[in-house]
C-alpha positions, 0 to 999 in steps of 0.5 A: 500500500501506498504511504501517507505522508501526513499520517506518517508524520503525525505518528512519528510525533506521537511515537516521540510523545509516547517515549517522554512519557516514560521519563515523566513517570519516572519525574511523577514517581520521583517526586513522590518517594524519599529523597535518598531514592529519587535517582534510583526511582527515575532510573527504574523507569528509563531501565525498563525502557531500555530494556523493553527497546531492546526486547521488542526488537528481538522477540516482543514485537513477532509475540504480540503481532505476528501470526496468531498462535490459538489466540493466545500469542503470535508466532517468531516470523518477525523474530529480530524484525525479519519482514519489517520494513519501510513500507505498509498500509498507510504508516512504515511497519517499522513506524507502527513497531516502533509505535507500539515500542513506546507502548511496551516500555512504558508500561513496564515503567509504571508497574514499578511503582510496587518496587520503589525504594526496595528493588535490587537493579539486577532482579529487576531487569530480569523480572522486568524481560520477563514480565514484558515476554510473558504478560504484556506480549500476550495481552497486546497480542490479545487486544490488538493483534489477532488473539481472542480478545480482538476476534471476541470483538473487545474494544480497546482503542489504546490500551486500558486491558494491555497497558493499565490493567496488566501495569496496575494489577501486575504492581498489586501482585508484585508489591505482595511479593516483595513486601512492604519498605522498612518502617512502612506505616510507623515511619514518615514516608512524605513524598520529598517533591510534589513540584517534581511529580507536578512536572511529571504529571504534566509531560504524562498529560501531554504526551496522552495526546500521542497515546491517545489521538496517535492510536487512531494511526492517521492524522484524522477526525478520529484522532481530533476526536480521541485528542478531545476526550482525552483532554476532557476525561484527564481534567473531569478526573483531576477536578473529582479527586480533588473535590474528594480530598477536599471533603475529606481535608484539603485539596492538594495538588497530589491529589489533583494531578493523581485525578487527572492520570486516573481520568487519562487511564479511564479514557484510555481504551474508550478514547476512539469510541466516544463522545465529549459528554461521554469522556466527562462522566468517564473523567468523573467516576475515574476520579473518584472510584480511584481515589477510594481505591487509594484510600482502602489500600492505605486503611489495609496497609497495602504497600503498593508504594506509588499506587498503579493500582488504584490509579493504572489497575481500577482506573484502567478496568473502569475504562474497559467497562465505561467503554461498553457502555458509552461507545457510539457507532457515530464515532468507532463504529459500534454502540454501547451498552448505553444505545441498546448494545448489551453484548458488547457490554458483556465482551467488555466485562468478560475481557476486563476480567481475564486481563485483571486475572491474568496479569495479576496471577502471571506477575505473582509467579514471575515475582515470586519466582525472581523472588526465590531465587536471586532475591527482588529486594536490597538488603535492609542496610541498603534500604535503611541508606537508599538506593540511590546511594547503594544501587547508583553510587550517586545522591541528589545535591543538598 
């Protein structure tokens, strides 16, 4: 097929955009843990893209979009990007993978919110190819490139099942398995920069757009419409939460900028499939039902440091659901729950719970595992120092 110049474009500007989004959740993630841990916690999210880059050329890609395997995962026809070239259907094939890369890193960047201030670098690198082999490749190949989910009919425009759901409910599993940081819940755990998760949040904002609007592959309406939503559903999210904490104390900028990441989980898989209106109720509910997630984790003392969970995990199955609920065909194509659509309400349901199932039970055996064998976690004098220090060999200025 012949290439559009102006699609190609765009998306490589959306793939660029997608890639600061994995440095803006090291800054998001930064800013929220002790300052003896900052280096180390921007370092975990700029790891786990080098080697997701690295992995996806090799094998990820061919799992996730090579020729189906029972639906379940792609064959190696496309090991080391054998028969990817410069050309394609409207953007380059490599264009497309590369796409998908950014995806792929960023992902395995916001699950490390279970291992903040207590994961050794080595274990994590190992956990982290294997992670990315074995739950994300699968569950992008589900969604997107021919496996059950897609022959099922599930929508997901750009990743609530395969980016928020494996990356929130992957973080619950793996923070159980590793267990709590030293002096969790009887020592103060304040973060040390709220200005700098600000900074993260708003390059996570930004780069939604090419999340979003990119996954429509072309420069289009569809795109112009996903760009809107996005924009919608992140600033519903925002103002829920923080009208949340405000009933509950004060409103603070933590919580505002945490609403707005909720909001953009939410739209995530609905972004190319719904209207305005839709996104604000979409934004609102995301909001606050992460916000109570939040809140129940901390009551059960769950030390899930830097909530993927509540935010990435309940906001992403939110999203999942709210998109068989709100989805038009005036915009994707096919109705919802909402126009007089019940089953794909139902295949909505049904896919949201297998990737909630099979994320969380797949990252408990692969962290446990790790666990058991060269150890996912520092010593206690090492985390009684920092990571910083006793991973990095390097602290932040005074």
């Amino acid at each position: 097929m012949e290439l559009d110049s102006g699609a190609t474009a765009f998306v490589l500007i959306a793939t660029a955009m997608v890639m600061l989004m994995t440095p803006g959740v090291g800054l998001f993630y930064g800013g929220m843990v002790r300052k003896k841990n900052f280096i180390s916690t921007i370092m975990l999210s700029m790891i786990a893209f080098a080697v997701v880059s690295i992995q996806w050329v090799l094998i990820g890609y061919s799992l996730a979009f090579g020729t189906d395997i029972g639906g379940f995962i792609g064959n190696l026809d496309h090991i080391g990007l054998a028969g990817v070239g410069m050309e394609g259907d409207g953007i380059p094939d490599l264009l497309f993978m590369v796409f998908q890369l950014v995806f792929a890193g960023l992902t395995l960047a916001i699950l490390t919110s279970a291992l903040a201030e207590r994961v050794k670098v080595s274990s994590f690198i190992i956990f982290g190819l294997l992670w990315t082999t074995l739950v994300y490749d699968p569950l992008a190949h589900w969604a997107w490139g021919g496996g059950w989910a897609h022959q099922l009919g599930a929508l997901d425009f750009a990743g609530g099942t395969v980016v928020h759901i494996s990356a929130g409910f992957g973080a619950l599993a793996a923070a159980l398995v590793i267990g709590k940081r030293i002096g969790f819940g009887s020592h103060s755990m304040e973060p040390h920069n709220i200005p700098m998760t600000l900074i993260g949040g708003a390059l996570l904002w930004f780069g939604w757009f090419g999340f979003n609007a990119g996954s429509a592959l072309a420069a289009d309406g569809l795109a112009a419409s996903a760009f809107v939503v996005t924009n919608t559903a992140a600033a519903a999210g925002a103002l829920a939460w923080m009208l949340g904490a405000w009933l509950h104390g004060k409103p603070s900028s933590l919580g505002m900028i945490s609403g707005a990441v909720a909001g953009l989980v939410a739209i995530t898989p609905a972004a190319g499939f719904v209207d305005p209106i839709s996104a604000i109720v979409i934004g609102l509910v995301a909001g606050l039902i992460c916000y109570k997630a939040m809140l129940w984790r901390i009551k059960k003392g769950l030390d899930e440091s830097l909530d993927a969970w509540a935010i990435h995990g309940v906001g992403g199955f939110w999203g999942a659901l709210a998109t068989g609920i709100f989805a038009t065909a005036a915009i994707g194509g096919v109705d919802g729950l909402l126009y007089g659509n019940v089953t794909q309400f139902g295949i909505q349901i049904v896919d949201a719970v297998a990737a909630v199932l099979y994320a969380f039970v797949v990252t408990y055996i692969l962290a446990y595992a790790v666990h058991k064998t060269i150890g996912l976690r520092v010593s206690e004098d090492e985390e009684y120092v920092g990571l910083d220090i006793s991973q990095h060999g390097e602290k932040v200025a005074n």
